[in-house]
Each structure stands twice: as C-alpha cells, then as structure tokens.
N, CA, C and O atoms as a Tinker XYZ file with bonds, in Angstrom:
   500  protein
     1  N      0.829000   -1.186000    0.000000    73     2
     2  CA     0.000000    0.000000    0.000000    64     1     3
     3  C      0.878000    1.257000    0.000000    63     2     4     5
     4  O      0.663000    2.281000   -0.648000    81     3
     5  N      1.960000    1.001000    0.877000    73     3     6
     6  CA     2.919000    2.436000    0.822000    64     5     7
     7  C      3.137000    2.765000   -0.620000    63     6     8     9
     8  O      2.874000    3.860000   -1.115000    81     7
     9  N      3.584000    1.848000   -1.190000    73     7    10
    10  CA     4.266000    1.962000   -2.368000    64     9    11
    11  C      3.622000    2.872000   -3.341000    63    10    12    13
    12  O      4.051000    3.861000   -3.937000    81    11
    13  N      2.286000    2.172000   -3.340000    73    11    14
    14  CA     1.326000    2.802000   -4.181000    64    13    15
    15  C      0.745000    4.400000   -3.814000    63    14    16    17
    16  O      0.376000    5.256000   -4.618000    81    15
    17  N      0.785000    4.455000   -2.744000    73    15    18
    18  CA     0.064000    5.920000   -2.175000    64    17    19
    19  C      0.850000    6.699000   -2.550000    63    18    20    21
    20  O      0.571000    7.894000   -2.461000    81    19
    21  N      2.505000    6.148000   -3.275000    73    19    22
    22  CA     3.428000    7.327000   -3.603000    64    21    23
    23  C      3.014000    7.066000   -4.953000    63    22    24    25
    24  O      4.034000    7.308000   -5.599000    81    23
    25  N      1.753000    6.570000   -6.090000    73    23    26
    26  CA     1.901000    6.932000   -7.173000    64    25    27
    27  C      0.678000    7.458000   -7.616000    63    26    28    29
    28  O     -0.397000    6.956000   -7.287000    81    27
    29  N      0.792000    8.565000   -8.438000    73    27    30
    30  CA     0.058000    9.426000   -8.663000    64    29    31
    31  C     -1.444000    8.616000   -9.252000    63    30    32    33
    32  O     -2.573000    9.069000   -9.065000    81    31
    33  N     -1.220000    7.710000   -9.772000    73    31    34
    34  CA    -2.332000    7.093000  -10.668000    64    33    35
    35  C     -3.099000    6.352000   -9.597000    63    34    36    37
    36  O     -4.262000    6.610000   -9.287000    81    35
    37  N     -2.333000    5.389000   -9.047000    73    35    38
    38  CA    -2.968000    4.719000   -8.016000    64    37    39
    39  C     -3.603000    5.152000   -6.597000    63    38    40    41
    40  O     -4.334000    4.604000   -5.773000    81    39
    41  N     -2.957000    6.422000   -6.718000    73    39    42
    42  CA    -3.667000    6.730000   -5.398000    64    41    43
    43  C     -4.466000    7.921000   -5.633000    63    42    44    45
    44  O     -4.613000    8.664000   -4.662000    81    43
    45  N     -5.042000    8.267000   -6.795000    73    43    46
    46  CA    -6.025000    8.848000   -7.486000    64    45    47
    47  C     -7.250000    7.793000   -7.757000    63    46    48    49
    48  O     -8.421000    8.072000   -8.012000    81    47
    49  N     -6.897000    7.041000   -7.684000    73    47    50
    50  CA    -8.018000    5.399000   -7.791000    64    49    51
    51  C     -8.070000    5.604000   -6.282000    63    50    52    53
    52  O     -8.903000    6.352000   -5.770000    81    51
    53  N     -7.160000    4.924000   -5.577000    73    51    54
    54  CA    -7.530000    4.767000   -4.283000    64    53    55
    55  C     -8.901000    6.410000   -3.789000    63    54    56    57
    56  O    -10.064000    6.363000   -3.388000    81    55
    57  N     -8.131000    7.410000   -4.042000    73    55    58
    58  CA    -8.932000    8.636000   -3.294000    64    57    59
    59  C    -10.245000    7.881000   -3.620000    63    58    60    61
    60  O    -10.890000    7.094000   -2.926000    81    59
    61  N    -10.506000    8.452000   -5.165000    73    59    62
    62  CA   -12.020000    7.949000   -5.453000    64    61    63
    63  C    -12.587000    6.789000   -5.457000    63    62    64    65
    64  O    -13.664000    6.603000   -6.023000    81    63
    65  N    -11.855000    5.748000   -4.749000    73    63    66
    66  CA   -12.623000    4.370000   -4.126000    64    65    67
    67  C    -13.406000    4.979000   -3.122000    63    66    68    69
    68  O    -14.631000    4.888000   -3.053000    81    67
    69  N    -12.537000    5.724000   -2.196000    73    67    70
    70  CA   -12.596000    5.778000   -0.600000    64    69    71
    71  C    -13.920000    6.927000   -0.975000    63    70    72    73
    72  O    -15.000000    6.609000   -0.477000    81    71
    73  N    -13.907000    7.853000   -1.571000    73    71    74
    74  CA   -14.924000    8.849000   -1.456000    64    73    75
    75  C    -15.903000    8.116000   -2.166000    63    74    76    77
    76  O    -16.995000    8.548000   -1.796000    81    75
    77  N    -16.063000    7.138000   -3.079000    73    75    78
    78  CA   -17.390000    5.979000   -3.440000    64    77    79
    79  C    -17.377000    5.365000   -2.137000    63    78    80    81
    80  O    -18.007000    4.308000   -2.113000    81    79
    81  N    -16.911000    5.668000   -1.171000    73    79    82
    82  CA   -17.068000    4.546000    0.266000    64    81    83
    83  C    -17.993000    6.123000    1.275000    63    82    84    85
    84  O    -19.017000    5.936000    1.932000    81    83
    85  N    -17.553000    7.024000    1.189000    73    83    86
    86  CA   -17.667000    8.388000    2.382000    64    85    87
    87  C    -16.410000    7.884000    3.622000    63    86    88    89
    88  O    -16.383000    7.906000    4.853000    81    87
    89  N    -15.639000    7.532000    2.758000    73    87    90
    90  CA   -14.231000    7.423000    3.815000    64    89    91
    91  C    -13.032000    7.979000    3.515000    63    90    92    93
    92  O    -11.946000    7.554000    3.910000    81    91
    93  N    -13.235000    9.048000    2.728000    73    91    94
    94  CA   -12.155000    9.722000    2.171000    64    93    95
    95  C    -11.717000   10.425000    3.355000    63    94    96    97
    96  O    -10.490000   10.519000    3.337000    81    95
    97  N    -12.193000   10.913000    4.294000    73    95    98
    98  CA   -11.207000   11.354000    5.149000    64    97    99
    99  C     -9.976000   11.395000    5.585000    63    98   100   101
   100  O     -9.128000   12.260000    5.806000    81    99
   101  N    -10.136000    9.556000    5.702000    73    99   102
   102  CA    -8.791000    8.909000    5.995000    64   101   103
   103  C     -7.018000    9.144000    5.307000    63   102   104   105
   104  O     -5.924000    9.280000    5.855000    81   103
   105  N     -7.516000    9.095000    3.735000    73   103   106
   106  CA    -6.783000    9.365000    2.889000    64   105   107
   107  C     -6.211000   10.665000    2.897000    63   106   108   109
   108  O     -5.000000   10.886000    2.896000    81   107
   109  N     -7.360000   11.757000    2.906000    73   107   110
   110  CA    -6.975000   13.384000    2.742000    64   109   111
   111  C     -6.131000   13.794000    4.199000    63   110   112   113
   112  O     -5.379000   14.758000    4.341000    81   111
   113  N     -6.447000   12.891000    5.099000    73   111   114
   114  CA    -5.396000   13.032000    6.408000    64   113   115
   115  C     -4.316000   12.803000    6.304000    63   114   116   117
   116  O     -3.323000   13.488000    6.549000    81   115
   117  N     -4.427000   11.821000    5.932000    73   115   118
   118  CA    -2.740000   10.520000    5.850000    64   117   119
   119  C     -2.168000   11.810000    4.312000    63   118   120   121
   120  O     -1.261000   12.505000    4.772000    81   119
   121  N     -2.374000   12.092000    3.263000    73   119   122
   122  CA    -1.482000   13.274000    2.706000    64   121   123
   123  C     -1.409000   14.872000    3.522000    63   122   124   125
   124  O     -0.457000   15.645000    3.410000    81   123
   125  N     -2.791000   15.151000    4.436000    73   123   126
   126  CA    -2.026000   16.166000    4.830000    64   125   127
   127  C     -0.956000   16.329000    6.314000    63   126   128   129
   128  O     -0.539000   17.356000    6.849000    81   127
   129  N     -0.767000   15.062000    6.634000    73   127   130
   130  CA    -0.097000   14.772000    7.912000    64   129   131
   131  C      1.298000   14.461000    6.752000    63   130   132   133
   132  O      2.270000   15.092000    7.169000    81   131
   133  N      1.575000   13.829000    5.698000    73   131   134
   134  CA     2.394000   13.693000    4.876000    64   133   135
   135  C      2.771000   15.333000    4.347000    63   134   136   137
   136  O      3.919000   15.416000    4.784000    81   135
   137  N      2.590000   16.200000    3.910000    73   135   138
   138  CA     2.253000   17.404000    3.614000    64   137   139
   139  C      2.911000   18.368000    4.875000    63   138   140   141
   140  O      3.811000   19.199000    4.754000    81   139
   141  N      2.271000   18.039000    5.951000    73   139   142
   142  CA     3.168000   18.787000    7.253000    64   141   143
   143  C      4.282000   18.145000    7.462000    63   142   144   145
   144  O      5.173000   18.994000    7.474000    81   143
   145  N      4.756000   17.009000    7.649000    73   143   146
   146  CA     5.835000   16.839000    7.960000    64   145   147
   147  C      7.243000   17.183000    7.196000    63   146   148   149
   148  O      8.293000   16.595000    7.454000    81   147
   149  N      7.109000   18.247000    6.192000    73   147   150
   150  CA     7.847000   18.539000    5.138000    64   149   151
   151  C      7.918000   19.746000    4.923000    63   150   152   153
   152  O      8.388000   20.343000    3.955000    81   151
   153  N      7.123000   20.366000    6.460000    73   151   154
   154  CA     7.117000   21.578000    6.714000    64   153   155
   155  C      8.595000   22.187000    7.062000    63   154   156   157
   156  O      9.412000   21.467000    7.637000    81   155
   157  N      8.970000   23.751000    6.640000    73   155   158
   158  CA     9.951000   23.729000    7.345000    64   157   159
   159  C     10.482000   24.670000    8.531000    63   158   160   161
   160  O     11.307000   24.546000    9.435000    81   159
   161  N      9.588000   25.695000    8.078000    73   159   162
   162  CA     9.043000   26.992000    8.993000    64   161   163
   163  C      8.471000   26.836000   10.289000    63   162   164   165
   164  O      7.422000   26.201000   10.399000    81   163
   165  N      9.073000   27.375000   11.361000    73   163   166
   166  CA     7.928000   27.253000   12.462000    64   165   167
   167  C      6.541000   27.913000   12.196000    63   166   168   169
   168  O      5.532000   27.304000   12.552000    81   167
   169  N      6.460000   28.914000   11.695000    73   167   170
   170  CA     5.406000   29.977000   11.499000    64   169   171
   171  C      4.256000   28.706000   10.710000    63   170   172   173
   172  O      3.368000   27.984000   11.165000    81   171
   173  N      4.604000   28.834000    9.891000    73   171   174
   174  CA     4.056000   27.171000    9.090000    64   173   175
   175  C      3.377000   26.199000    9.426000    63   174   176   177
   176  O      2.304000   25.694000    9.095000    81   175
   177  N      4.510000   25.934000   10.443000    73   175   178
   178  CA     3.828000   24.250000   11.134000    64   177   179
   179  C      2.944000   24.934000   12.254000    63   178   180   181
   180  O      2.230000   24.035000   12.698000    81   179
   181  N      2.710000   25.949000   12.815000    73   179   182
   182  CA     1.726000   26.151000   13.552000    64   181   183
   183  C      0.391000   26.245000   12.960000    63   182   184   185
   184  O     -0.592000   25.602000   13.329000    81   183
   185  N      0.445000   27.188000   11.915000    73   183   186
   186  CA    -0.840000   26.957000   11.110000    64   185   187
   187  C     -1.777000   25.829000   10.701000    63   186   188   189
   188  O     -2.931000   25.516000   10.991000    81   187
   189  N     -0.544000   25.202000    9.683000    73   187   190
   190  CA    -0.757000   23.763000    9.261000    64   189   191
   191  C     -1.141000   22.877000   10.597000    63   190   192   193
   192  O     -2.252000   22.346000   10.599000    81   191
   193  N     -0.443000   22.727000   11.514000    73   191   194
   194  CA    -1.402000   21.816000   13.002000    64   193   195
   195  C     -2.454000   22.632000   12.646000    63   194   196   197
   196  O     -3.100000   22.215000   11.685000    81   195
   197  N     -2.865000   23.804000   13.197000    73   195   198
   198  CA    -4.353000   23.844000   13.389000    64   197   199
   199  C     -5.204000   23.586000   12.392000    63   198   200   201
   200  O     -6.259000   22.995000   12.622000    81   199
   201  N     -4.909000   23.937000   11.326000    73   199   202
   202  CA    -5.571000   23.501000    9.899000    64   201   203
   203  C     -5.956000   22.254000    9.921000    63   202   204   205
   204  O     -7.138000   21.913000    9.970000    81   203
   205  N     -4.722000   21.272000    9.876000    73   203   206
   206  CA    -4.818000   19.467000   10.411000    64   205   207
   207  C     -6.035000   19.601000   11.499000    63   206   208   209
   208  O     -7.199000   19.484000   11.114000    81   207
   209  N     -5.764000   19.818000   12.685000    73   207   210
   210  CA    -6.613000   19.509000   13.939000    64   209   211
   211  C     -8.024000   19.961000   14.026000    63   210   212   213
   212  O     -8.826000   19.301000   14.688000    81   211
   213  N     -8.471000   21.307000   13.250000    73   211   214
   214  CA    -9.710000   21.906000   12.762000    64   213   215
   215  C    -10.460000   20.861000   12.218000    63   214   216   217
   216  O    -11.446000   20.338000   12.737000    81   215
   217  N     -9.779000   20.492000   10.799000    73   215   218
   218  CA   -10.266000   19.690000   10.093000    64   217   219
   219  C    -10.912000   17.981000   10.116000    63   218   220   221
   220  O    -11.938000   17.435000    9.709000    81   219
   221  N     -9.817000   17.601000   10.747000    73   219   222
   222  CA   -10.231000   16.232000   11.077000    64   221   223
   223  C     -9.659000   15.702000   12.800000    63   222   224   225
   224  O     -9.586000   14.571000   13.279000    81   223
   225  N     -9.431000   16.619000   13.208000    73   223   226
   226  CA    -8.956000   15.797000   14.918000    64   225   227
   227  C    -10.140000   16.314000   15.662000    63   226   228   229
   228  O    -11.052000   15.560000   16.000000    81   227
   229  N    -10.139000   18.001000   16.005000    73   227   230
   230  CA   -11.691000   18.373000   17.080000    64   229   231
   231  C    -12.881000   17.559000   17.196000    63   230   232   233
   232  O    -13.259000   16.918000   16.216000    81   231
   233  N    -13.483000   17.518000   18.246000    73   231   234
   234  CA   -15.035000   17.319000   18.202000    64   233   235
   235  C    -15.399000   17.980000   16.970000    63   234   236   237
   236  O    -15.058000   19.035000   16.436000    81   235
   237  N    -16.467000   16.722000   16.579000    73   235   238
   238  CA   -17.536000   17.659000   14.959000    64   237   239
   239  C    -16.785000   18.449000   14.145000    63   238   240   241
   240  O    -16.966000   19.502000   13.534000    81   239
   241  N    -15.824000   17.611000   14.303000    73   239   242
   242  CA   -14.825000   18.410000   12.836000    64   241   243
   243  C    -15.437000   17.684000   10.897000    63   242   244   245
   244  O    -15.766000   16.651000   10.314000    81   243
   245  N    -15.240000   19.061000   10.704000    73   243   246
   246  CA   -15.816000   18.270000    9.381000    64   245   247
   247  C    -15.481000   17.483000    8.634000    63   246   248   249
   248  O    -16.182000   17.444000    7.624000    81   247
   249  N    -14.581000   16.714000    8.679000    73   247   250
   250  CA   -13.698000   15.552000    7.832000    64   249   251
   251  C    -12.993000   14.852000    9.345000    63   250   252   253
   252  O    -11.833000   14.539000    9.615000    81   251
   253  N    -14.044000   14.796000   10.002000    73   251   254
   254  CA   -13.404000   13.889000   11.657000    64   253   255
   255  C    -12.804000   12.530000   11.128000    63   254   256   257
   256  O    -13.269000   12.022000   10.108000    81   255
   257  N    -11.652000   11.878000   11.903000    73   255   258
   258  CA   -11.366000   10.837000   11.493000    64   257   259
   259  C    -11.203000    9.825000   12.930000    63   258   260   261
   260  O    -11.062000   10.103000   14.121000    81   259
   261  N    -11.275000    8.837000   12.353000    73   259   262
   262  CA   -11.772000    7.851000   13.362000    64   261   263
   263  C    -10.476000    7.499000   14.479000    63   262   264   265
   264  O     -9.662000    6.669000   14.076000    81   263
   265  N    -10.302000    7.963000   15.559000    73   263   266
   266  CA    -8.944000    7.943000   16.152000    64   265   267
   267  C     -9.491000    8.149000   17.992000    63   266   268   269
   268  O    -10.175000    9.134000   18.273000    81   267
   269  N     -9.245000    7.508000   18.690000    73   267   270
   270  CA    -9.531000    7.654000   19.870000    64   269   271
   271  C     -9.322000    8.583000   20.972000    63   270   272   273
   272  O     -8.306000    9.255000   20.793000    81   271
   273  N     -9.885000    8.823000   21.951000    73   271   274
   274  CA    -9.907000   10.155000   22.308000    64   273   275
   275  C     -8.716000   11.060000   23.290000    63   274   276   277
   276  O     -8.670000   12.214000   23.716000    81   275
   277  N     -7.525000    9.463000   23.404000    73   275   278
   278  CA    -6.380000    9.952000   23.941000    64   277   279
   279  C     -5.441000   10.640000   22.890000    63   278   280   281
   280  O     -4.555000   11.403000   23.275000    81   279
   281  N     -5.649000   10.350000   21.471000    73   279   282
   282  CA    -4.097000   10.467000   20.963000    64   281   283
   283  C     -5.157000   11.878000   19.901000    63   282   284   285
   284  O     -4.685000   12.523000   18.964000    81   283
   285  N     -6.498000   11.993000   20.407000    73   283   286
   286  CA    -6.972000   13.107000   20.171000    64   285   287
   287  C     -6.207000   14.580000   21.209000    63   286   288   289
   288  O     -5.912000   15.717000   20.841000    81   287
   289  N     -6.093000   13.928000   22.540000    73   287   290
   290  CA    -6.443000   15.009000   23.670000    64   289   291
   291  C     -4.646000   15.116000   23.525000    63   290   292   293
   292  O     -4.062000   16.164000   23.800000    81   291
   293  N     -4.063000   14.120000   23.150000    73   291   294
   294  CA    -2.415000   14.569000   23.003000    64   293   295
   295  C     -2.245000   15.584000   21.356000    63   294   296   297
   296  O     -1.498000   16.559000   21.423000    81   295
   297  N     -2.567000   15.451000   20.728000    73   295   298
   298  CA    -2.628000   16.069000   19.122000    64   297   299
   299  C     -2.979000   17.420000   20.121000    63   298   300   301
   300  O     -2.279000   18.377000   19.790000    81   299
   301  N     -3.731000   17.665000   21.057000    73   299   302
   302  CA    -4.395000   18.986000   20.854000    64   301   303
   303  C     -3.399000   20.098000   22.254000    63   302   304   305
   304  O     -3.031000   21.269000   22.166000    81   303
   305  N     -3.250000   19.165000   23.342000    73   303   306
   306  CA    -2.115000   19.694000   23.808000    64   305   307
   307  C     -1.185000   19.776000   22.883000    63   306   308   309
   308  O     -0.539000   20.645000   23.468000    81   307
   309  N     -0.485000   19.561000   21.767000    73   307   310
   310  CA     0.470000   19.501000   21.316000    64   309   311
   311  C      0.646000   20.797000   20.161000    63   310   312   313
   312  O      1.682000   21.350000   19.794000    81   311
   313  N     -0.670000   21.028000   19.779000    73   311   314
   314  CA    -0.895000   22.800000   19.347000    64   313   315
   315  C     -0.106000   23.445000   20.414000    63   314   316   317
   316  O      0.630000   24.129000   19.703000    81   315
   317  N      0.211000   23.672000   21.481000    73   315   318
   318  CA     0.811000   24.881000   21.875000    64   317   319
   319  C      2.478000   25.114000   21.227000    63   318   320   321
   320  O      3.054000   26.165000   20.946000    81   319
   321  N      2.768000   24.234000   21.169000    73   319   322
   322  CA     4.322000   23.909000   20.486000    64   321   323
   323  C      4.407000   22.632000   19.288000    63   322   324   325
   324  O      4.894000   21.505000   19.375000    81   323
   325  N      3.927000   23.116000   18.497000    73   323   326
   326  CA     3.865000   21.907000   17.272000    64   325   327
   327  C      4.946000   21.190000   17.109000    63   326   328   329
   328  O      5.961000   21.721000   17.560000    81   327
   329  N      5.065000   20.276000   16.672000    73   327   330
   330  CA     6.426000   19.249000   15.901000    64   329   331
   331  C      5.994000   18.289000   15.124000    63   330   332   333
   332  O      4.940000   17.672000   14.966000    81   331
   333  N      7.256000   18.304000   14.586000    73   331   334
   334  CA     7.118000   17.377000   12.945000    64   333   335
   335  C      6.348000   16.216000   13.378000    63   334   336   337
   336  O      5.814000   15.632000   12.435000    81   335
   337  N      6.182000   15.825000   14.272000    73   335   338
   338  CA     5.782000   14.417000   15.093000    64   337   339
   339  C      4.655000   14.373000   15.286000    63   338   340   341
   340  O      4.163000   13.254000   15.138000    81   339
   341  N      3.559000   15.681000   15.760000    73   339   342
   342  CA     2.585000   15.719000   16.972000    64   341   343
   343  C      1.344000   14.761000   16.064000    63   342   344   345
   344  O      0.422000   14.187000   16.643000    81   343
   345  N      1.509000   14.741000   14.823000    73   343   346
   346  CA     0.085000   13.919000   14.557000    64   345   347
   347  C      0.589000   12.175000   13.914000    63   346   348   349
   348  O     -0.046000   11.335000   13.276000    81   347
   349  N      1.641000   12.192000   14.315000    73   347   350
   350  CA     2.254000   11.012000   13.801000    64   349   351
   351  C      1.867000    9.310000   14.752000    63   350   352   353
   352  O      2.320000    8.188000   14.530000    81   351
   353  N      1.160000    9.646000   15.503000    73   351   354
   354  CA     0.180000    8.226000   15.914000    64   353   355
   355  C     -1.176000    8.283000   15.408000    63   354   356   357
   356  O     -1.927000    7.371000   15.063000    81   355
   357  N     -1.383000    9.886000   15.441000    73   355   358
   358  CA    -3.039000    9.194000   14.399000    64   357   359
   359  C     -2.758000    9.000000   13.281000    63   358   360   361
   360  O     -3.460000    8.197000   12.667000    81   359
   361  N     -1.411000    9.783000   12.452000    73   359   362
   362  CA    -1.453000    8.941000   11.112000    64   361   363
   363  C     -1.471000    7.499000   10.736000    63   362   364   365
   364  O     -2.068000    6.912000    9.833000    81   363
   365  N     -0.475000    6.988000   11.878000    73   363   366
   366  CA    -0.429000    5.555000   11.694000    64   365   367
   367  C     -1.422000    4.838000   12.112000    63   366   368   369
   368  O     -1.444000    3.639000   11.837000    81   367
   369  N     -2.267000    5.328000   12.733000    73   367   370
   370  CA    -3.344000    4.827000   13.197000    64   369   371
   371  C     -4.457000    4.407000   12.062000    63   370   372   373
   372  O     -5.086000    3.378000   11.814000    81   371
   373  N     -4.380000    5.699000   11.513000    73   371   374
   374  CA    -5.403000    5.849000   10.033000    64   373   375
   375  C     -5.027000    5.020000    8.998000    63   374   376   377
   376  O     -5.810000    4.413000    8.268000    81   375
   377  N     -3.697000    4.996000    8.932000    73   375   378
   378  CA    -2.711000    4.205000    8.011000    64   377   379
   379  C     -3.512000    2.745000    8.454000    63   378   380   381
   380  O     -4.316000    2.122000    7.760000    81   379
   381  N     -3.306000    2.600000    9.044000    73   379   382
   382  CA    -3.630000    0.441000    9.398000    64   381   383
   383  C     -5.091000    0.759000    9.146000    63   382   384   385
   384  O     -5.121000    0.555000    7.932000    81   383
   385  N     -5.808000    0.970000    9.338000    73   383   386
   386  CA    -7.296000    1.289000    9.414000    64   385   387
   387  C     -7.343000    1.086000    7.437000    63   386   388   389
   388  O     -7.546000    0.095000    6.736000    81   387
   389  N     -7.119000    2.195000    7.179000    73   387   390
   390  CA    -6.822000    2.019000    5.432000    64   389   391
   391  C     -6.429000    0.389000    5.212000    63   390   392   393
   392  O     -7.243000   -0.376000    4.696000    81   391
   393  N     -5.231000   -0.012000    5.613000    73   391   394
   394  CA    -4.517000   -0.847000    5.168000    64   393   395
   395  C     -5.918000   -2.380000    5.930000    63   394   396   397
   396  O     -6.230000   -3.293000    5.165000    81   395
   397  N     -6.258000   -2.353000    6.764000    73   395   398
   398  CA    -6.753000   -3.750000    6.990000    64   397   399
   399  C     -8.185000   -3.125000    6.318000    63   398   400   401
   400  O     -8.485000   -3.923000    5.431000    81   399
   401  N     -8.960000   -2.291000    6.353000    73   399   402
   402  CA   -10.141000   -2.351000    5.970000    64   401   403
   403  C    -10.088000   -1.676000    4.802000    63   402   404   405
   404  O    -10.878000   -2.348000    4.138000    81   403
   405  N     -9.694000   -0.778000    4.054000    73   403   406
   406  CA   -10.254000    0.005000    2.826000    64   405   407
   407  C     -9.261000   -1.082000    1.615000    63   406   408   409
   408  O     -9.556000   -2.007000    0.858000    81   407
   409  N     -8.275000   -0.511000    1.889000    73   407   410
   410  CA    -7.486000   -1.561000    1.097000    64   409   411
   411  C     -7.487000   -2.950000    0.340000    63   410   412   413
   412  O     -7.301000   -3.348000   -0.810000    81   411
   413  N     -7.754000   -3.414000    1.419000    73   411   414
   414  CA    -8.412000   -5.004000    0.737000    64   413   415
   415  C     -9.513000   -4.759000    0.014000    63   414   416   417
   416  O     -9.534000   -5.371000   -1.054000    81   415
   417  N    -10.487000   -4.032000    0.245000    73   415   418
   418  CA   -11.765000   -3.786000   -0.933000    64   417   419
   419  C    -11.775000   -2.902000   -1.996000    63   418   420   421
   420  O    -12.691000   -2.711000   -2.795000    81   419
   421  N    -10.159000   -2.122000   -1.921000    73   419   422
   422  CA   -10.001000   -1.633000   -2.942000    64   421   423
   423  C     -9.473000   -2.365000   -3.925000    63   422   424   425
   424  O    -10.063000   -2.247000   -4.999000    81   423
   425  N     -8.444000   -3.169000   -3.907000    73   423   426
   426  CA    -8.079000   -4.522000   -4.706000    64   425   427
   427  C     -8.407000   -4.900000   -5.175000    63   426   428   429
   428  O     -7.829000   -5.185000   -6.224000    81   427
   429  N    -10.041000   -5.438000   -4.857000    73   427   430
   430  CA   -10.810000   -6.283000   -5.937000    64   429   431
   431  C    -11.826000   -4.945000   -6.253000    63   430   432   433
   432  O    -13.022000   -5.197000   -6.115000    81   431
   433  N    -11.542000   -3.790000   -6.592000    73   431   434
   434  CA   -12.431000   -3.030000   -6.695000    64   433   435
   435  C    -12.508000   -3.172000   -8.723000    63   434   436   437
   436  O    -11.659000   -3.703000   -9.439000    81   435
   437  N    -13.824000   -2.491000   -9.163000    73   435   438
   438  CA   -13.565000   -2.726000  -10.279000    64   437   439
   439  C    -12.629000   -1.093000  -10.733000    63   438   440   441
   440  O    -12.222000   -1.115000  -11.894000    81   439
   441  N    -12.405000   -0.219000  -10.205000    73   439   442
   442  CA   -11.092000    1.124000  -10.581000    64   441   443
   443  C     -9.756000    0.799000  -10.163000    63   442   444   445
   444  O     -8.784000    1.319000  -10.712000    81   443
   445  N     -9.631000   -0.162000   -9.077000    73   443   446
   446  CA    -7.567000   -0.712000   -9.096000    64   445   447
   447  C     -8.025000   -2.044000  -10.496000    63   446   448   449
   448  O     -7.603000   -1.693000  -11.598000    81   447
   449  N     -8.757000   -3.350000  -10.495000    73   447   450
   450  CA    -8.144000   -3.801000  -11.587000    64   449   451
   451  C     -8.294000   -3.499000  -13.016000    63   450   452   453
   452  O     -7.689000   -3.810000  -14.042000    81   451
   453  N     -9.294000   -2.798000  -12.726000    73   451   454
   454  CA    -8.629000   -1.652000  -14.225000    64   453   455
   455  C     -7.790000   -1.032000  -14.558000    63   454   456   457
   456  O     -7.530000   -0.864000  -15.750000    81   455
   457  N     -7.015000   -0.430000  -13.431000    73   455   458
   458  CA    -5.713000    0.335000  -13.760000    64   457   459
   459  C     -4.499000   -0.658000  -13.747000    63   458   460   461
   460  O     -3.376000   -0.425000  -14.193000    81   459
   461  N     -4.931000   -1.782000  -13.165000    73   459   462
   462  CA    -4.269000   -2.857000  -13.292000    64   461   463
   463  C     -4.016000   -3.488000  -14.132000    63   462   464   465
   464  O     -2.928000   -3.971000  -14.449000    81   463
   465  N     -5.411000   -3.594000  -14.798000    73   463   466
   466  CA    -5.011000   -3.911000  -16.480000    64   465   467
   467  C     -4.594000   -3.235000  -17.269000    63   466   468   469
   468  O     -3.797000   -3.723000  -18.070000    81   467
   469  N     -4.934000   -1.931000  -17.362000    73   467   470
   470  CA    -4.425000   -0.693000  -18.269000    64   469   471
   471  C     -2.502000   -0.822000  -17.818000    63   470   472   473
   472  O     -1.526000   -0.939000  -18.560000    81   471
   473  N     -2.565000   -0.769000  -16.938000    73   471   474
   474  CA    -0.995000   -0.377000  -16.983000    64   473   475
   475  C     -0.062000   -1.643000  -17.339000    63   474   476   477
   476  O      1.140000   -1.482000  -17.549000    81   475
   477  N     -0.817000   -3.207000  -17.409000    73   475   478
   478  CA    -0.060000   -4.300000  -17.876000    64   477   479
   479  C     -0.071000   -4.205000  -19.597000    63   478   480   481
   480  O      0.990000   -4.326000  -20.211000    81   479
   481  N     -1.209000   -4.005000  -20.223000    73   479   482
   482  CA    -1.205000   -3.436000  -21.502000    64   481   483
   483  C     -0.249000   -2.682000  -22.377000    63   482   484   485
   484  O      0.255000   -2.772000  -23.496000    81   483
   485  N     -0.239000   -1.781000  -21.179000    73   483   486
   486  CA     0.931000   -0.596000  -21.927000    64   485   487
   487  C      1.741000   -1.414000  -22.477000    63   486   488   489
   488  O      1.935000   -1.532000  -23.687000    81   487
   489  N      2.499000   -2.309000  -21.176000    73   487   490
   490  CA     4.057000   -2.733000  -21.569000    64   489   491
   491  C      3.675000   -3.599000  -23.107000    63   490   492   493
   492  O      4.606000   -3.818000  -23.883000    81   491
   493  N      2.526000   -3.967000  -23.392000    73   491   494
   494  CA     2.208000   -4.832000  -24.780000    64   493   495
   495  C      2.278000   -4.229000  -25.839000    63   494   496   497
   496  O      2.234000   -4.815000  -26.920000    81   495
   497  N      2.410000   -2.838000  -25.707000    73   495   498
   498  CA     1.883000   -2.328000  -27.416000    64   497   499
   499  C      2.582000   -1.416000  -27.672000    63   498   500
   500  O      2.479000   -0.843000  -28.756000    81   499
C-alpha cells in the first residue's frame, strides 16, 4: 500500500474508491499529515497543526477521522508547540485502518483492476 500511495495514478483510484465509500477522510489526512511533515518553517507548522486539527482531529470536525480520544487530547495539547511528530500516531493509526479495511476492498475493486489492467497493456503495445 505504501508503495502505491506514492503513485500518482494509483492513489487517485484509491482517493475515489474511498470517497465511493464516504471514507475519504482517511486518505486526505494521511497526505495532509504527509504534507506537514515537510514543513519547514515554524510559522508554518503552527498553522498547518491547526488547519490538520480543525479539520479532522476536534469534536464535529468536518472531515473527523476515526482515532480515539487519547491520541486526540495529546494532538491537541500539542498545538501549543507543534512538531514534525505531533500527529504522527493518528497517522499511523489511520494508516492500518486504510490498510486492513479500505485496502483489501479496494483490490478487488472494479477502478484498481482496471488500472491494473491498463498499466499491464501498456508494456504490450
């Protein structure tokens, strides 16, 4: 799954599996937690946390993601002094979540073995 989330095609399939599911959240997290950590500015990474934490960590956030309410209440202490780190257990959290449940039904989805076939083709012609 890593592999693929670094390619543009496949994880343009994947997005629009997950949003044919209403689980795109997961995905748009896991790139913008990917996205901050490549931050390099302090000024930056303060924003970007709250942006992240607005979006999908708060209570009734509008793209909430499914993550429990300790490594919520640490993400949010962790706004006062951000680091490259502070959302790096709910990513992985979201990450396995993807990986044991979305993943496998994206596989046999009919948009991965199509691109699956399309891209074995190429090498034919």
């Amino acid at each position: 799954m890593e592999k693929m989330l670094h390619d543009k095609k496949y994880l343009a399939a994947f997005r629009s599996f997950l949003q044919s599911e209403f689980s795109d959240e997961n995905i748009e997290f896991w790139l913008a937690c990917e996205d901050f950590k490549s931050t390099a500015s302090p000024e930056d990474l303060h924003w970007k946390a709250e942006g992240i934490y607005q979006e999908f960590i708060q209570p009734l956030a509008s793209r909430e993601i499914n993550v429990d309410h300790h490594i919520k209440e640490k993400i949010k202490k962790s706004l006062e002094k951000p680091s490259l780190s502070c959302f790096d257990e709910a990513q992985k959290h979201v990450y396995l979540l993807m990986e044991r449940d979305s993943w496998p039904r994206f596989l046999n989805s009919d948009a991965y073995l199509s691109l699956k076939y399309k891209s074995r083709t190429r090498w034919y012609i």
